[in-house]
Backbone as CSV, one residue per row, in Angstrom:
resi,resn,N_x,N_y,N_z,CA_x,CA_y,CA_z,C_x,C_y,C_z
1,UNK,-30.567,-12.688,-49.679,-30.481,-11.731,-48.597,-29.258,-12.055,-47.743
2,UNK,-28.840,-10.726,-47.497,-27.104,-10.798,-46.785,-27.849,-11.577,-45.047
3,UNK,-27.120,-12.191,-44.335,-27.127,-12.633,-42.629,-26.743,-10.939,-42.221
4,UNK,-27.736,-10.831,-40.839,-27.203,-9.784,-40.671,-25.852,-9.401,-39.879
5,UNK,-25.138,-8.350,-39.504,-23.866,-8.447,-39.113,-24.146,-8.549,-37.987
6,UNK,-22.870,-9.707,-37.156,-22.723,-9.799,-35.571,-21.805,-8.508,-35.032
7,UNK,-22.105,-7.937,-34.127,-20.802,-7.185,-33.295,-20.015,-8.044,-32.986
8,UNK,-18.955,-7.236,-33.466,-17.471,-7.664,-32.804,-17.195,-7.563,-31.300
9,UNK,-17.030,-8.468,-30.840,-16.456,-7.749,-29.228,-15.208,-7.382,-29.308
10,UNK,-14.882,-6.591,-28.809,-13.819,-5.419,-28.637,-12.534,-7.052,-27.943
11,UNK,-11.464,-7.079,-29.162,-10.680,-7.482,-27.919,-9.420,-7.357,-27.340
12,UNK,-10.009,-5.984,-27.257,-8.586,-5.142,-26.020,-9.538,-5.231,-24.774
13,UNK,-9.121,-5.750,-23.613,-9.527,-5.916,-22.539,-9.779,-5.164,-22.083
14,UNK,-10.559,-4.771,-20.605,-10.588,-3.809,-19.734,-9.220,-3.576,-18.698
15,UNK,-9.139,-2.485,-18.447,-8.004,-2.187,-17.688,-7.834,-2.065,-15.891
16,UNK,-7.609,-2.930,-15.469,-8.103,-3.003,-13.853,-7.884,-1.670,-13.140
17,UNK,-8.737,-1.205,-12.747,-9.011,-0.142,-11.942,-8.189,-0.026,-10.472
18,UNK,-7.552,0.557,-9.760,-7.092,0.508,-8.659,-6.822,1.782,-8.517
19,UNK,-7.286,1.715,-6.875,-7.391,3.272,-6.058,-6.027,3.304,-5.057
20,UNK,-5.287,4.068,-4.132,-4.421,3.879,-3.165,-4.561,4.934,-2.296
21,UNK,-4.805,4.599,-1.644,-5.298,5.922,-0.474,-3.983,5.323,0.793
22,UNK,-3.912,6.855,1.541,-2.911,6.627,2.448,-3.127,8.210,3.306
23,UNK,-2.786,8.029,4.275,-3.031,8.954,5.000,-1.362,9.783,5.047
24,UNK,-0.224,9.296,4.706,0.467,9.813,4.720,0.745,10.655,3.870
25,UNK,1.060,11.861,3.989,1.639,13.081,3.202,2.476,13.047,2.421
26,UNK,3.497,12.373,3.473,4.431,12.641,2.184,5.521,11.295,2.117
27,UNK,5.903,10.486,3.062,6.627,9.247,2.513,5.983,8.624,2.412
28,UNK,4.629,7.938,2.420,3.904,6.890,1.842,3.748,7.450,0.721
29,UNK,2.844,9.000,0.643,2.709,9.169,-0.915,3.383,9.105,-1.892
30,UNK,4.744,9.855,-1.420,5.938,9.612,-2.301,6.070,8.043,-2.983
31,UNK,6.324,7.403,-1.998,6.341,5.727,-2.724,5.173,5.065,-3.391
32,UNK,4.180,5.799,-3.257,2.777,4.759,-3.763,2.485,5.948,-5.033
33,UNK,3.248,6.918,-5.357,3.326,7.441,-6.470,4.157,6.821,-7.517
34,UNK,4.966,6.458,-7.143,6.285,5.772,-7.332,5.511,4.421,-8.185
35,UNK,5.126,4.011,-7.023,4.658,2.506,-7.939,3.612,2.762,-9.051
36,UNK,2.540,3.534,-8.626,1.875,3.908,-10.162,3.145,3.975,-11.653
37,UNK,3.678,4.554,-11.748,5.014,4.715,-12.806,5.417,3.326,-13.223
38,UNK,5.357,2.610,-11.683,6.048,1.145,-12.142,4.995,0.415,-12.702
39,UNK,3.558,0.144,-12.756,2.601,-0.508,-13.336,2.536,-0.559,-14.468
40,UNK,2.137,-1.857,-15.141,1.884,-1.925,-16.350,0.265,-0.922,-16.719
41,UNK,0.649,-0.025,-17.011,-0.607,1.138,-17.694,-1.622,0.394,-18.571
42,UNK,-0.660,-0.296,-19.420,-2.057,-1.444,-20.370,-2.687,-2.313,-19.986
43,UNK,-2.362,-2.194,-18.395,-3.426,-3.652,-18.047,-3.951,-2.830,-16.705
44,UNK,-3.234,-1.752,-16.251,-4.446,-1.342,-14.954,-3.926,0.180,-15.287
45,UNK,-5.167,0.596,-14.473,-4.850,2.433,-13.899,-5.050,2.297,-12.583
46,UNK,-3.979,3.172,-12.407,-3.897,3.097,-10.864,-3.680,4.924,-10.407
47,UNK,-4.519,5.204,-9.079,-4.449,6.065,-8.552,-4.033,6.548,-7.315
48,UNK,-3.509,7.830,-7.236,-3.426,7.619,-5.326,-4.071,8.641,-4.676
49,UNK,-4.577,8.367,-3.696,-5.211,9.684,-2.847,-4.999,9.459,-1.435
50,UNK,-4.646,11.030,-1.410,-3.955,11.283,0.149,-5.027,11.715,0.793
51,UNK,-5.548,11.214,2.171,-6.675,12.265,3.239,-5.728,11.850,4.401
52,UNK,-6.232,13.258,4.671,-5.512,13.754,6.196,-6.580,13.362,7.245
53,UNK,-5.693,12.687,8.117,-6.599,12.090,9.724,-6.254,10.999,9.955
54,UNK,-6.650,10.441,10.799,-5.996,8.873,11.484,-6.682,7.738,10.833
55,UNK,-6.570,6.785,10.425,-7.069,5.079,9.888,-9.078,5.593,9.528
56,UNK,-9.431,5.839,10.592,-10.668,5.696,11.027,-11.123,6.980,10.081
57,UNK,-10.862,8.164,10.588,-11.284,9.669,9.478,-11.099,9.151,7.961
58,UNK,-9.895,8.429,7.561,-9.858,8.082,6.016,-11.119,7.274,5.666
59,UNK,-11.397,6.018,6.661,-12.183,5.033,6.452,-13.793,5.987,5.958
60,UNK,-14.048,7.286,7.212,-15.311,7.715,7.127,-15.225,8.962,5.799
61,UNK,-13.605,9.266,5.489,-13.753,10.185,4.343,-14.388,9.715,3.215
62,UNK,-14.150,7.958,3.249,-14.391,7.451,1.513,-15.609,6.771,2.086
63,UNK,-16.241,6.805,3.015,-17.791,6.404,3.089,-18.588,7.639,2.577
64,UNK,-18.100,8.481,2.566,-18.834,9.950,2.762,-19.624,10.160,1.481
65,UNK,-20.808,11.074,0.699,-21.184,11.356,-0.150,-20.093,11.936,-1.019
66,UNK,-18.793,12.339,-1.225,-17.750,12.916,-2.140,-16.945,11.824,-3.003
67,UNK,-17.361,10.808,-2.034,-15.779,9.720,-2.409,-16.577,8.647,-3.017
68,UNK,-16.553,8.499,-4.350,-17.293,6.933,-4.864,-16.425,6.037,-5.465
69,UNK,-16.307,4.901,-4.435,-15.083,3.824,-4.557,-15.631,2.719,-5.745
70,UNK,-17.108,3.125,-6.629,-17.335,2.035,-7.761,-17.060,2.201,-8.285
71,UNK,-15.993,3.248,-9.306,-15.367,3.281,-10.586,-13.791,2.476,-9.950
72,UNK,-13.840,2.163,-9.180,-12.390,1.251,-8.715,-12.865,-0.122,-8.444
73,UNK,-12.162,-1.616,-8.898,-12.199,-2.302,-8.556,-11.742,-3.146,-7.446
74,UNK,-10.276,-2.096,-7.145,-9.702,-2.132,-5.710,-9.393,-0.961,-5.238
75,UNK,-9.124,-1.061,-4.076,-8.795,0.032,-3.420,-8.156,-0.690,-2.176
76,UNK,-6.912,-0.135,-1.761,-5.988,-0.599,-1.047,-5.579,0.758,0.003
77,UNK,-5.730,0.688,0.893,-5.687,2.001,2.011,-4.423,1.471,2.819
78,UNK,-3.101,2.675,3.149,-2.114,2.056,3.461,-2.219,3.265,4.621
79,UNK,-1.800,2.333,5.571,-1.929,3.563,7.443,-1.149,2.737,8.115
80,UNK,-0.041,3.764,8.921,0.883,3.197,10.001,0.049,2.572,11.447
81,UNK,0.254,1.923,11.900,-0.039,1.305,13.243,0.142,2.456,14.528
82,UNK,1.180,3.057,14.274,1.487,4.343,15.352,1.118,3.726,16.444
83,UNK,1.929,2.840,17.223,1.066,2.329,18.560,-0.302,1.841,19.011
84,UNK,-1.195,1.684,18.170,-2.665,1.433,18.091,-2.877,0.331,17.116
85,UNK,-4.245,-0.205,17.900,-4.364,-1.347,17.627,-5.325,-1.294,16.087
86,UNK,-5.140,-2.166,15.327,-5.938,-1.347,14.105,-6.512,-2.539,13.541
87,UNK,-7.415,-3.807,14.215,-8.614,-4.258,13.559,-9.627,-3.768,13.545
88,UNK,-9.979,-2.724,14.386,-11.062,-1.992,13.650,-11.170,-1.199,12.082
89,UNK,-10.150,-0.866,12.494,-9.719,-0.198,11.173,-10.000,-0.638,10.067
90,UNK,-9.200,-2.510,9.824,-9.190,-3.650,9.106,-10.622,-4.037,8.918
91,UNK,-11.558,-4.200,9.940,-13.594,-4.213,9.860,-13.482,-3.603,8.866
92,UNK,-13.812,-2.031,9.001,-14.127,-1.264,8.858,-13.538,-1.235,6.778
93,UNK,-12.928,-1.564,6.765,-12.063,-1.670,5.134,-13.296,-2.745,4.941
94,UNK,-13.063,-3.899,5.755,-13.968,-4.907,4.846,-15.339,-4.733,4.396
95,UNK,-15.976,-3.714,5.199,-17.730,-3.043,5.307,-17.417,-2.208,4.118
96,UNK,-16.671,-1.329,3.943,-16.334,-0.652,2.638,-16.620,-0.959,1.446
97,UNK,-16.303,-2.646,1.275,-16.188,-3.532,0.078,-17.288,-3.668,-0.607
98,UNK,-17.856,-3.876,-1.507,-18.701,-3.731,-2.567,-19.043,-5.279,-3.612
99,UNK,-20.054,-5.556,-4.379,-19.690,-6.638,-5.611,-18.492,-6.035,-6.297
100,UNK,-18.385,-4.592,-6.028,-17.953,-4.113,-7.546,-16.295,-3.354,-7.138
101,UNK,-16.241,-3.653,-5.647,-15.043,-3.098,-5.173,-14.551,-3.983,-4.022
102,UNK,-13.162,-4.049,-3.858,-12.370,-4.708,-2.843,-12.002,-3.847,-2.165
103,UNK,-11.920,-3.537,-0.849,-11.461,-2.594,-0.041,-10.065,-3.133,1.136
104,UNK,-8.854,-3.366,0.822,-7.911,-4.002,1.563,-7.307,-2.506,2.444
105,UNK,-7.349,-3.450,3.150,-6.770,-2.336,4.619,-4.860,-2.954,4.812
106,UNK,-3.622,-2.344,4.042,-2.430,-2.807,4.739,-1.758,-1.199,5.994
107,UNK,-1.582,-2.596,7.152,-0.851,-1.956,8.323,0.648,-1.972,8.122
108,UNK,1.065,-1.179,8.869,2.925,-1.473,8.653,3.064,-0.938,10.317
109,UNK,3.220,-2.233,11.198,3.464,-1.815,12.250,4.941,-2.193,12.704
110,UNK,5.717,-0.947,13.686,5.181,0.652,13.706,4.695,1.190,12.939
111,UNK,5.763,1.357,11.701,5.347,2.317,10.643,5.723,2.161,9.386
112,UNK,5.284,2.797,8.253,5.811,2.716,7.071,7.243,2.319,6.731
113,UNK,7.919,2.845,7.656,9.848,2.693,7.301,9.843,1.336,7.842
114,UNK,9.407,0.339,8.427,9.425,-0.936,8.427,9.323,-1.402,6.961
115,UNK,8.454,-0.745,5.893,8.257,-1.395,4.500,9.929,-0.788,3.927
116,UNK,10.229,0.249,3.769,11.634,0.851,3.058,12.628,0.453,3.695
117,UNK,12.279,-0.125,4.877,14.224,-0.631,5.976,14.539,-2.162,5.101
118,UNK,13.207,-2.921,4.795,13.461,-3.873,4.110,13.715,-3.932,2.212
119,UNK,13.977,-2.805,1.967,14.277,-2.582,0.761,15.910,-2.759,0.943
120,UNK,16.146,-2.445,1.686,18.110,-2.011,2.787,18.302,-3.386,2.997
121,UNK,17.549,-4.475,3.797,18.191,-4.764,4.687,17.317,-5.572,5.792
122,UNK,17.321,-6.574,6.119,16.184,-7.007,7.166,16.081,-6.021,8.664
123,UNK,14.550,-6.322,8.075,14.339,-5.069,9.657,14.373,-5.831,10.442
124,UNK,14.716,-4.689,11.758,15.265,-5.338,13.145,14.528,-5.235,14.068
125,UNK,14.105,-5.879,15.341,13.111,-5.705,16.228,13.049,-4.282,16.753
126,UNK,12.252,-3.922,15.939,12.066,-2.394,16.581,10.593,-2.090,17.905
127,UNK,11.262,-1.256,18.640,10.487,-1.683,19.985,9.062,0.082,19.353
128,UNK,9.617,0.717,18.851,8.997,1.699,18.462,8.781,2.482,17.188
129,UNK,7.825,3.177,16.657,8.421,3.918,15.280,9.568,4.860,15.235
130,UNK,10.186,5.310,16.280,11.235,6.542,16.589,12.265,5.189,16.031
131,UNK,12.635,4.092,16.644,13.749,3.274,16.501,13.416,2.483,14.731
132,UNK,12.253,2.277,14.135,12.078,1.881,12.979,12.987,3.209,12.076
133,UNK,12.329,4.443,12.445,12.625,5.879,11.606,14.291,5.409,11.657
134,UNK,15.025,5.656,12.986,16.314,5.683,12.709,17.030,4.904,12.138
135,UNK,16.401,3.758,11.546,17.399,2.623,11.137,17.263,3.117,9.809
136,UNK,15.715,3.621,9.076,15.743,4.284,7.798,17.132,4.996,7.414
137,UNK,17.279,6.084,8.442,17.969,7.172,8.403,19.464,6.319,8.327
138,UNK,19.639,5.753,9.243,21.202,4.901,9.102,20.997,4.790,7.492
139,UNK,20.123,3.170,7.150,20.650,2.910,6.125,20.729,3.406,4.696
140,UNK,19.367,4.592,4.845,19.587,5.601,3.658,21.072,7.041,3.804
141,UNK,21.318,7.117,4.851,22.209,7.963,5.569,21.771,9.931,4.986
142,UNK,20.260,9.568,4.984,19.396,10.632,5.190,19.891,11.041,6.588
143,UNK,19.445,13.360,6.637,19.353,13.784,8.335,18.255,13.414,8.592
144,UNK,18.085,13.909,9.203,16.831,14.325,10.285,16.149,15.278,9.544
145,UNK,16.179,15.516,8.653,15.106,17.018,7.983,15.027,16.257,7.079
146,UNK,15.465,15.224,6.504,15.331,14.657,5.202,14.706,13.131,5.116
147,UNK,14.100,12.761,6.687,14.076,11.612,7.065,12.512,11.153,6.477
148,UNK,11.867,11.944,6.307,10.639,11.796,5.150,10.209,11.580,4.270
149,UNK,11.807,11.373,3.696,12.025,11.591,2.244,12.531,10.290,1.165
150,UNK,12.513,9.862,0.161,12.942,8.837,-0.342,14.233,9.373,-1.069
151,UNK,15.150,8.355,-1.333,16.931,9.200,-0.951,16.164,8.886,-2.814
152,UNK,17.236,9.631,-3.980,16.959,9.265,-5.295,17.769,7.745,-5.866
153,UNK,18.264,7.473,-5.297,19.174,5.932,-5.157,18.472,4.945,-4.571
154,UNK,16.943,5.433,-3.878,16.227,3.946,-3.770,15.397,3.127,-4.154
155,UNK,16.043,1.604,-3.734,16.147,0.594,-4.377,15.144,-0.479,-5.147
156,UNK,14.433,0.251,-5.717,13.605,0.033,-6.578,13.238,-1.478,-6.523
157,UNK,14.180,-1.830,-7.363,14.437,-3.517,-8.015,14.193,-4.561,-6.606
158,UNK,14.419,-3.749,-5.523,14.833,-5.028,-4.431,13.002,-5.263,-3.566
159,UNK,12.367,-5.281,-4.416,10.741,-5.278,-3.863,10.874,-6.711,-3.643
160,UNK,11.147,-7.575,-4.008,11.293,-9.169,-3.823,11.805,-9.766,-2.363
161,UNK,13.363,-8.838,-2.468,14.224,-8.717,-1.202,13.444,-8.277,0.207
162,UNK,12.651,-7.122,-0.330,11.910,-6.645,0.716,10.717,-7.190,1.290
163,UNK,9.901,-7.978,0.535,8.500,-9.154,1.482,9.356,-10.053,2.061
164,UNK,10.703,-10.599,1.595,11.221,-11.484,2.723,11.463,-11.167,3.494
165,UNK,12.309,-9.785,3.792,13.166,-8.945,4.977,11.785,-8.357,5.777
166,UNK,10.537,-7.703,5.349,9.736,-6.867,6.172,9.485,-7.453,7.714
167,UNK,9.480,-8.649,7.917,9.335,-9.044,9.431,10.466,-9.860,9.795
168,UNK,10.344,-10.106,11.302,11.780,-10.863,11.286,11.345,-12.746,11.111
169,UNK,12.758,-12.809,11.372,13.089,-14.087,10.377,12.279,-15.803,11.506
170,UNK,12.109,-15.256,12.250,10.674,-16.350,13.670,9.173,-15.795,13.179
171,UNK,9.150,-14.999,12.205,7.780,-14.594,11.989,7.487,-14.665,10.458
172,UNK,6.100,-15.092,9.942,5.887,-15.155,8.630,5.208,-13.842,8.208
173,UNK,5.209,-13.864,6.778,4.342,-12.206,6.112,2.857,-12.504,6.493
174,UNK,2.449,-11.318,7.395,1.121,-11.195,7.937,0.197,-11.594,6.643
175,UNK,-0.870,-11.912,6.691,-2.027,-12.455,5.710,-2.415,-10.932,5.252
176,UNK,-3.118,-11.150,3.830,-3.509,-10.014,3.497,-4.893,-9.526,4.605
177,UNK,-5.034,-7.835,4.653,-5.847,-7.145,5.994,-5.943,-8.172,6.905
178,UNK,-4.462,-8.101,7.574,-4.301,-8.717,8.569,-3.134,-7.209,9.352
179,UNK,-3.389,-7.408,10.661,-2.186,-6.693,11.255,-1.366,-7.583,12.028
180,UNK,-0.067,-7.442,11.636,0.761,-8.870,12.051,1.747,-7.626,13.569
181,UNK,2.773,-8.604,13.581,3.131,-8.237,14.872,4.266,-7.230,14.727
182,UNK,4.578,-6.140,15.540,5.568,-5.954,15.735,7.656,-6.334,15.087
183,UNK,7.764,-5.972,13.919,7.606,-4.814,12.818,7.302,-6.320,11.879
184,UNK,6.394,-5.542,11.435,5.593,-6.168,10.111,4.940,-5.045,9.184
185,UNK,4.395,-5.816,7.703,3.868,-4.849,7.408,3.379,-6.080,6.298
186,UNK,2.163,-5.349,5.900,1.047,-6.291,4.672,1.508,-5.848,2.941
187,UNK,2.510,-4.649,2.784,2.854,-4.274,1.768,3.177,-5.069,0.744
188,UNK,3.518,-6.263,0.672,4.261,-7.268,-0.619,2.591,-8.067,-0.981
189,UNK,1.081,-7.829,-0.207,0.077,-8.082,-0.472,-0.143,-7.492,-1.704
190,UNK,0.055,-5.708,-1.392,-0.476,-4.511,-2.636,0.381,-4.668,-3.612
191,UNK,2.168,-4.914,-3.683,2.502,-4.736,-4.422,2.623,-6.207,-5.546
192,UNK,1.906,-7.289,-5.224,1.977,-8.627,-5.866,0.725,-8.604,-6.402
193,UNK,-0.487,-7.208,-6.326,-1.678,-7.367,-6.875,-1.293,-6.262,-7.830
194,UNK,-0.385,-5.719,-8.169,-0.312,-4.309,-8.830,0.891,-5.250,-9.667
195,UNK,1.237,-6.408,-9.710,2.106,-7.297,-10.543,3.126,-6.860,-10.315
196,UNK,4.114,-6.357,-9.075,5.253,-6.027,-8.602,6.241,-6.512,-8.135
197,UNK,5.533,-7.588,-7.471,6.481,-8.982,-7.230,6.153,-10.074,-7.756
């Protein structure tokens, strides 16, 4: 009499799941679209989803009965600081979290163009997001109608350049869901878990 047959376990791995939510429209989305493209596809899927409203409305959109964050193993929610203080916000990501899901909250205070000024160039003490925006605009030499926008010449490759440059040079990279100080930003967290740096 034959032994009977064992299953094989499959061994192509599972593919890490990752979600990206952002409240921004259109220059966060733009770039966190961007990086999906750059991921290795054979080892994760990665998604992005945009909701409209401030830190807190996103937080209660993906609590809500529509939004089920267990087919993701992470989920990384990216929201500007806009003058406001945002450890609640940061709670509120960690209550999110699951066995089966990570919920990271990154700030970019002021704002997002603190993460793209350091793609350029070390960012500079910016006292506001109006003065973060314009240094974008200098160093992409984007107008003002176009200041939303990612120029097609940017700098991809320099993601390395940019976790050193994102804060200034008396300050270290904020801890992951952490909100660090005045211009900072937690971005080289998401993009070193998505194997980017």
């Amino acid at each position: 009499m034959t032994p009977p047959r064992r299953k094989r376990r499959s061994q192509r791995s599972e593919r890490r799941t990752v979600l990206l939510v952002t409240n921004g429209r259109v220059t966060e989305n733009a770039y966190l679209q961007q990086l999906c493209q750059r991921t290795d596809r054979s080892r994760m899927s990665v998604k992005v989803k945009v909701i409209d409203g401030d830190p807190l409305t996103v937080i209660k959109e993906l609590k809500g009965p529509r939004s089920d964050l267990s087919e993701y193993e992470e989920v990384w929610i990216v929201v500007d600081h806009d003058g406001r203080d945002r450890h609640d916000f940061l709670a509120k990501c960690r209550r999110l979290s699951s066995k089966r899901t990570v919920v990271h909250g990154v700030v970019s205070v002021p704002c997002f163009e603190v993460w793209l000024n350091a793609h350029y160039a070390p960012v500079k003490n910016y006292r506001n997001q109006a003065d973060a925006q314009a240094h974008y605009r200098e160093l992409t030499g984007l107008s003002s109608k176009d200041a939303k926008m990612l120029p097609d010449d940017f700098p991809w490759d320099r993601g390395v350049q940019a976790a050193a440059r994102c804060h200034l040079p008396t300050d270290s990279l904020p801890e992951t869901d952490t909100q660090g100080p005045c211009p900072s930003t937690t971005m080289p967290h998401l993009l070193r878990s998505l194997g980017l740096l």
